[in-house]
C-alpha positions as CSV (number, residue, x, y, z in Angstrom):
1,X,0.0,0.0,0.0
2,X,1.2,3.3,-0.9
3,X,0.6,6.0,1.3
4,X,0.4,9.7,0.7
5,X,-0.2,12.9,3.6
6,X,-4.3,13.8,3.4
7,X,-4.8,17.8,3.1
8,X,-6.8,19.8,5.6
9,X,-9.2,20.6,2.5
10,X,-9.9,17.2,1.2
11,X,-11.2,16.4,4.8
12,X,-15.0,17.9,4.7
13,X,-16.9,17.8,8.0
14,X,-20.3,15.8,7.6
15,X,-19.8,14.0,3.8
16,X,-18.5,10.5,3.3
17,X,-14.3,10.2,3.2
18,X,-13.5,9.0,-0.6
19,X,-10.9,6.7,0.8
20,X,-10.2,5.3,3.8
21,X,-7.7,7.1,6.1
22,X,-4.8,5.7,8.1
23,X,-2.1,7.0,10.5
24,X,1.4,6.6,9.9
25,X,1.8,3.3,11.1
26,X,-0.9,1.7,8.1
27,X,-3.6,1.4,10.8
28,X,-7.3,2.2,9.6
29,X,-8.4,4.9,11.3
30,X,-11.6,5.5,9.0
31,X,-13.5,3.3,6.4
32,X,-14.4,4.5,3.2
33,X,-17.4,6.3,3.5
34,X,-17.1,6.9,6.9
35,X,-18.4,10.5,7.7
36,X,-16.0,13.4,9.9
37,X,-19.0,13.9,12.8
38,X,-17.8,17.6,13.1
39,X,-15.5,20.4,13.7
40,X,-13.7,18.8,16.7
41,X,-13.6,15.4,15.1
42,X,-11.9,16.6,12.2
43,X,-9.2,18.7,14.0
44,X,-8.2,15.9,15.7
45,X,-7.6,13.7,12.6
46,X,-5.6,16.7,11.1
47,X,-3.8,16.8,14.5
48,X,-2.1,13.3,13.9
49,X,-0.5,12.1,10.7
50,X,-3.3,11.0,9.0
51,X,-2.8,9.5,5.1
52,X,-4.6,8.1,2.1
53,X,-4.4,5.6,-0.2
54,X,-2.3,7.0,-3.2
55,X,-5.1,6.8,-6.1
56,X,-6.0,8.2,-9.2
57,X,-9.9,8.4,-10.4
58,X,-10.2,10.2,-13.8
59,X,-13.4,11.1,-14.3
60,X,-16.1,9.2,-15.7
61,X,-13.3,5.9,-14.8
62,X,-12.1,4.0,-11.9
63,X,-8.5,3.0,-11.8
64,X,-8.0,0.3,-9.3
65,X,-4.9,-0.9,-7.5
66,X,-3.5,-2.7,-11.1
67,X,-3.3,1.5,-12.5
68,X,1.0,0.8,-11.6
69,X,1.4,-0.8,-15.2
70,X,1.2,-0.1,-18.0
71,X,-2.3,1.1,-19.6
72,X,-4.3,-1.2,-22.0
73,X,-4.3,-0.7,-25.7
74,X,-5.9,2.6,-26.2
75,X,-6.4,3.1,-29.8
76,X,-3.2,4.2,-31.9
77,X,-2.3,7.7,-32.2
78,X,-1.0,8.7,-35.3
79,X,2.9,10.2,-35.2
80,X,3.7,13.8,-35.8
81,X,4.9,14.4,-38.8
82,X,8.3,14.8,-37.6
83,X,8.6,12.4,-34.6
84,X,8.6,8.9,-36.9
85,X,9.8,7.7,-40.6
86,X,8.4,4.7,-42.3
87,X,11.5,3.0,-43.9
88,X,12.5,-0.1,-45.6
89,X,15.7,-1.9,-44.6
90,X,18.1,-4.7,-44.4
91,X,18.5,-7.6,-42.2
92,X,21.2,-6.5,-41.3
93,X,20.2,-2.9,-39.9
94,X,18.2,-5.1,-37.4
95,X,22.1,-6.2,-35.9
96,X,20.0,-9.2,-34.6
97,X,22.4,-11.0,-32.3
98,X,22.5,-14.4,-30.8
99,X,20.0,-14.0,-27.5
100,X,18.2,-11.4,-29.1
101,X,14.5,-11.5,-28.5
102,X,11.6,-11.2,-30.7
103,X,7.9,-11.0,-30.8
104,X,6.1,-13.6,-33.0
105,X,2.8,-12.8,-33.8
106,X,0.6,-15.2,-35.7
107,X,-1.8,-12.9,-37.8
108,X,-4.4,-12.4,-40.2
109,X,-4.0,-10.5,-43.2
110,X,-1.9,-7.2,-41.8
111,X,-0.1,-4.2,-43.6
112,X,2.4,-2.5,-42.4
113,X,1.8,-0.2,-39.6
114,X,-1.0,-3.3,-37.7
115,X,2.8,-5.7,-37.5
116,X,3.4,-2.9,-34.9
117,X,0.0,-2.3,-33.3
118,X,-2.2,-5.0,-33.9
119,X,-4.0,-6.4,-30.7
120,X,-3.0,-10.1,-32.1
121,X,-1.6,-13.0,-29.3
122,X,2.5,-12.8,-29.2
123,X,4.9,-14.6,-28.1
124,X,8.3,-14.3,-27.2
125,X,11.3,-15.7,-28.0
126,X,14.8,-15.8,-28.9
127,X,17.4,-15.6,-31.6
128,X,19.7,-18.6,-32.0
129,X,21.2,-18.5,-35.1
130,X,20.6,-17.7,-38.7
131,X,22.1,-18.4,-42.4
132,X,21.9,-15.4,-44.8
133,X,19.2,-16.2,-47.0
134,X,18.1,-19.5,-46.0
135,X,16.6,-19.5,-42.4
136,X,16.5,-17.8,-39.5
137,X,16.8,-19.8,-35.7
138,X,14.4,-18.9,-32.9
139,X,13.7,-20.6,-29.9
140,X,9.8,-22.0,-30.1
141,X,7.6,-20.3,-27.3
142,X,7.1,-21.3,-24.2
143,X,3.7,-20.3,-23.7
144,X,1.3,-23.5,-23.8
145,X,-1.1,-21.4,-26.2
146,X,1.3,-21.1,-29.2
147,X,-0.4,-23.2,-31.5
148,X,2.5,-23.0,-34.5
149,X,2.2,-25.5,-37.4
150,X,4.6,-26.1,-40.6
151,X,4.5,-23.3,-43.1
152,X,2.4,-21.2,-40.9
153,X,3.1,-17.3,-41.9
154,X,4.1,-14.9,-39.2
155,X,5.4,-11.7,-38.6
156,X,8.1,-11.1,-36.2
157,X,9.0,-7.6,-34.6
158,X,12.4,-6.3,-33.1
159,X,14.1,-3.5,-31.7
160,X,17.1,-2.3,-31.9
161,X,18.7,1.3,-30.8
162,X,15.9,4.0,-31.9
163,X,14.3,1.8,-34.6
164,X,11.6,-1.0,-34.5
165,X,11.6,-3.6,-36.9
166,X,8.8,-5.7,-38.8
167,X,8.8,-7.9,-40.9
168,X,6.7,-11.5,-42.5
169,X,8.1,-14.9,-42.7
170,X,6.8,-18.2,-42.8
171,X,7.7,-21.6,-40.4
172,X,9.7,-23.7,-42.4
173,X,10.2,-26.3,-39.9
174,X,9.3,-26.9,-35.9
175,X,12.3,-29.0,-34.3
176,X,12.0,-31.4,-31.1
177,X,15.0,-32.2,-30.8
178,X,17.8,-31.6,-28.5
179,X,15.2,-28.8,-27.9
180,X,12.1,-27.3,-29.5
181,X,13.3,-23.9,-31.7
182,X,11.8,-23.1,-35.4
183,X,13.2,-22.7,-38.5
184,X,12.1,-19.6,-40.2
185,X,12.1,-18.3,-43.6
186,X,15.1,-15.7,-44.2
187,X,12.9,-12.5,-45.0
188,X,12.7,-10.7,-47.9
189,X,12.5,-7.5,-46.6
190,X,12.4,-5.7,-43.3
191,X,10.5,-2.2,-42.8
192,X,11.0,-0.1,-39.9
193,X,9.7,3.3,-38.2
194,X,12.5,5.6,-36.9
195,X,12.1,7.3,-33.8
196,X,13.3,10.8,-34.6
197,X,12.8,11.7,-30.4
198,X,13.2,9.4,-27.2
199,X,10.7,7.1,-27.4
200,X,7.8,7.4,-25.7
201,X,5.1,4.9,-24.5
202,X,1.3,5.5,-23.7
203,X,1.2,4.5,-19.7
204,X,-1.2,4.5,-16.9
205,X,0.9,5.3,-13.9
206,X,0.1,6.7,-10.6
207,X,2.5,9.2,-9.1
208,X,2.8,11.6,-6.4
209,X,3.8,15.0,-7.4
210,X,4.8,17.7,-4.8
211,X,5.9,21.4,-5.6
212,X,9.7,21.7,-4.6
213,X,9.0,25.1,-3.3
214,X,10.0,25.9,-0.1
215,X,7.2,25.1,2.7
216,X,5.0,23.3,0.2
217,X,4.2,19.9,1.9
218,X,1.1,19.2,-0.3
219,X,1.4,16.0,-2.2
220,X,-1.3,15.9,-5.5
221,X,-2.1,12.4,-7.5
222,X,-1.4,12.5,-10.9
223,X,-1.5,10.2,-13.6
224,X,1.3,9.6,-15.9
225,X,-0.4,9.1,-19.9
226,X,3.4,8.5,-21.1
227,X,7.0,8.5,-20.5
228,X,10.2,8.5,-21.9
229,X,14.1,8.2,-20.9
230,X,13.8,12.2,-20.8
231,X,10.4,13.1,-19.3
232,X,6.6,12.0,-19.0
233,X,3.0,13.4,-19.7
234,X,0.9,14.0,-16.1
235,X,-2.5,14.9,-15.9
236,X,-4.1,16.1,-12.8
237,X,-7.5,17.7,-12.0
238,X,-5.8,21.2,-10.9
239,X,-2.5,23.1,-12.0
240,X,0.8,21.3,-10.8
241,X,2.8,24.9,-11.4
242,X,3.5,26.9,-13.6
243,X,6.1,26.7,-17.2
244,X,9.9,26.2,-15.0
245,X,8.5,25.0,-12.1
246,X,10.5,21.9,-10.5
247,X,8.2,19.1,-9.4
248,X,8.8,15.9,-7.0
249,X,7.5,13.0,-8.6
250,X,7.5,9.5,-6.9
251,X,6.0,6.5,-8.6
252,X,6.5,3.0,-9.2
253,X,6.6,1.3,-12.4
254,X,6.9,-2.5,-13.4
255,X,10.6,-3.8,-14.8
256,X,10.5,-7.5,-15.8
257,X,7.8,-8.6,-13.5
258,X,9.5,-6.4,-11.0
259,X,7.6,-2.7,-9.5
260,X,10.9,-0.1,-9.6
261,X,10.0,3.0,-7.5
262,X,11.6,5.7,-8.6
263,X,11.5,9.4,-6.6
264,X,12.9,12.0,-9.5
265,X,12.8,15.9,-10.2
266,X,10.8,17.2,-13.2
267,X,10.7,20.5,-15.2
268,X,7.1,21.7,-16.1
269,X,7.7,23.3,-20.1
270,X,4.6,23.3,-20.7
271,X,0.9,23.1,-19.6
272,X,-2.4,22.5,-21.2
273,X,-6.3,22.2,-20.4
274,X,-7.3,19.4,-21.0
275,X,-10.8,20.5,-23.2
276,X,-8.3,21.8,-25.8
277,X,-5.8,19.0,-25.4
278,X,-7.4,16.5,-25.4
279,X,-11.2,15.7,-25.8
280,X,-11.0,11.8,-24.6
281,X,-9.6,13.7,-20.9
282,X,-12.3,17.0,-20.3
283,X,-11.4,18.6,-17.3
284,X,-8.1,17.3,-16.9
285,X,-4.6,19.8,-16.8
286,X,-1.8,18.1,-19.1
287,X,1.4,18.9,-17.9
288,X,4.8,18.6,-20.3
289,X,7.4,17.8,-18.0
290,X,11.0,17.1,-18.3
291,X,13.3,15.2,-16.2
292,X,15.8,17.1,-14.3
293,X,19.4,16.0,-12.6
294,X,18.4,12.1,-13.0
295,X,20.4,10.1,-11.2
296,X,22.6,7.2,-13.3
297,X,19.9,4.3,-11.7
298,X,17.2,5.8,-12.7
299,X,18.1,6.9,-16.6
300,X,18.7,2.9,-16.5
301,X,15.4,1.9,-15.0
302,X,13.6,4.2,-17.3
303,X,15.9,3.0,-20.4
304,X,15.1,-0.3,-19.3
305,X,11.3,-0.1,-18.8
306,X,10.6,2.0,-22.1
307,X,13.0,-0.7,-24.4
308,X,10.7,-3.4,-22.8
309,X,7.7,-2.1,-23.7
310,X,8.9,-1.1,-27.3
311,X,9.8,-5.1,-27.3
312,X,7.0,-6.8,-25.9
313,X,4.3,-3.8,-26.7
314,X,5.1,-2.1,-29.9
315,X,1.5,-0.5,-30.2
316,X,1.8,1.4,-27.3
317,X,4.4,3.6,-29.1
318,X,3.7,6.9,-29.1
């Protein structure tokens, strides 16, 4: 559970509590829905340490507990003009490497840009080996859904440096033995998007934001819509600051099965209301911030998680 400080306004004598409230040591000190009997009652709670539940309800939408990882597929957003290319390479821009992984997707009929957002069951798996136009070595997946058959087609997706990869091939053979791996087709051709900026991938992350002002204490919820090596997208319900404005954010994210909580500085550079930003989010501020003095960990951890997802969840590219 992941506590944050409750402000004197959010406590409102003689209406239901939104969340429950605890003291400092985790113990429940009011339900949800419990009601502050008066004046007395409520300066008392604000006397103590008294905390909520760090949560994030957008509105018209409850975001449960699961809101830490990454969103579900929203649908695609088109890049700026100058954010992403549409290229055709070579196998060997993809510098696929032994232990390399891939996505295999077994598909329908796709073009080009649904090999990187299609909703379609993956799998992952690895690169063993492969022979310049004859075959290319993957491990077979381990996942006890993969139904793969003998000259099935699929499209396999990778990622290397600031580039993601597609391209169709067919299973030319499924081997037992010593282990089970697939022989592929050698493609003949790969096509790509570059990213012209840090990558960024569409989220659904909880954070706690607090003003590094002097004397501001204040911690406000925000959500973070997506993030890069270099900054993030929050939206809140009220202003964060103002354009220069340094920010506290603290939030956890998942690495390889594995929540990373990571407490950084941000730059606001810009700010937006939400009715003009964006229509799916009325009501909501959009705040542009960048990351500022990140320590060596967490450019890794951030690195790390935004890579993953470019691997394992190509359509959430932004």
């Amino acid at each position: 559970m992941s506590l944050i400080s409750a402000n004197s306004n959010e406590i409102v004598v003689g209406k239901p509590l939104p969340w429950a409230l605890y003291d400092c040591e985790h113990n429940l000190l009011l339900a949800q829905g419990d009601i502050v009997r008066d004046d007395k009652h409520r300066d008392t709670l604000l006397a103590g340490s008294i905390c909520h539940e760090l949560s994030w309800e957008a509105p018209g939408k409850e975001v449960g507990e699961d809101s830490f990882s990454v969103a579900e597929e929203a649908p695609p957003k088109q890049p700026a003009e100058n954010e992403t290319e549409k290229k055709s390479y070579t196998f060997d821009d993809m510098k696929l490497k032994v232990g390399d992984r891939l996505n295999l997707e077994v598909p329908a009929d796709h073009d080009f840009r649904s090999k990187f957002q299609s909703p379609n069951e993956r799998y992952l798996v690895k690169v063993i080996g492969f022979l310049k136009g004859a075959s290319l070595l993957v491990t077979a997946p381990t996942t006890v859904n993969a139904q793969l058959i003998g000259g099935k087609k699929v499209i396999m997706r990778s990622f290397s440096g600031q580039n993601a990869f597609g391209f169709s091939c067919s299973i030319e053979r499924i081997c037992k033995v010593p282990y089970e791996y697939l022989h592929l087709s050698f493609p003949d051709s790969v096509e790509g998007i570059v990213i012209r900026k840090a990558p960024r991938i569409k989220t659904r992350i909880i954070a706690a934001v607090q003003d590094s002002k002097p004397g501001t204490a204040e911690q406000i919820s925000a959500l973070i819509s997506d993030i890069s090596a270099s900054g993030a997208s929050l939206d809140a319900k009220q202003p964060l600051g103002g354009k220069g404005d340094i920010l506290h954010l603290s939030f956890r994210m998942p690495l390889h099965n594995i929540d990373a909580y990571l407490s950084v500085k941000g730059v606001i550079r810009a700010v937006l209301n939400g009715d003009a930003a964006d229509t799916a989010k009325p009501g909501l501020i959009h705040h542009g911030i960048e990351f500022h003095e990140l320590q060596p960990n967490d450019c890794v951890v951030l690195q790390s998680m935004v890579y993953q997802q470019m691997i394992e969840n190509p359509h959430k590219l932004m």
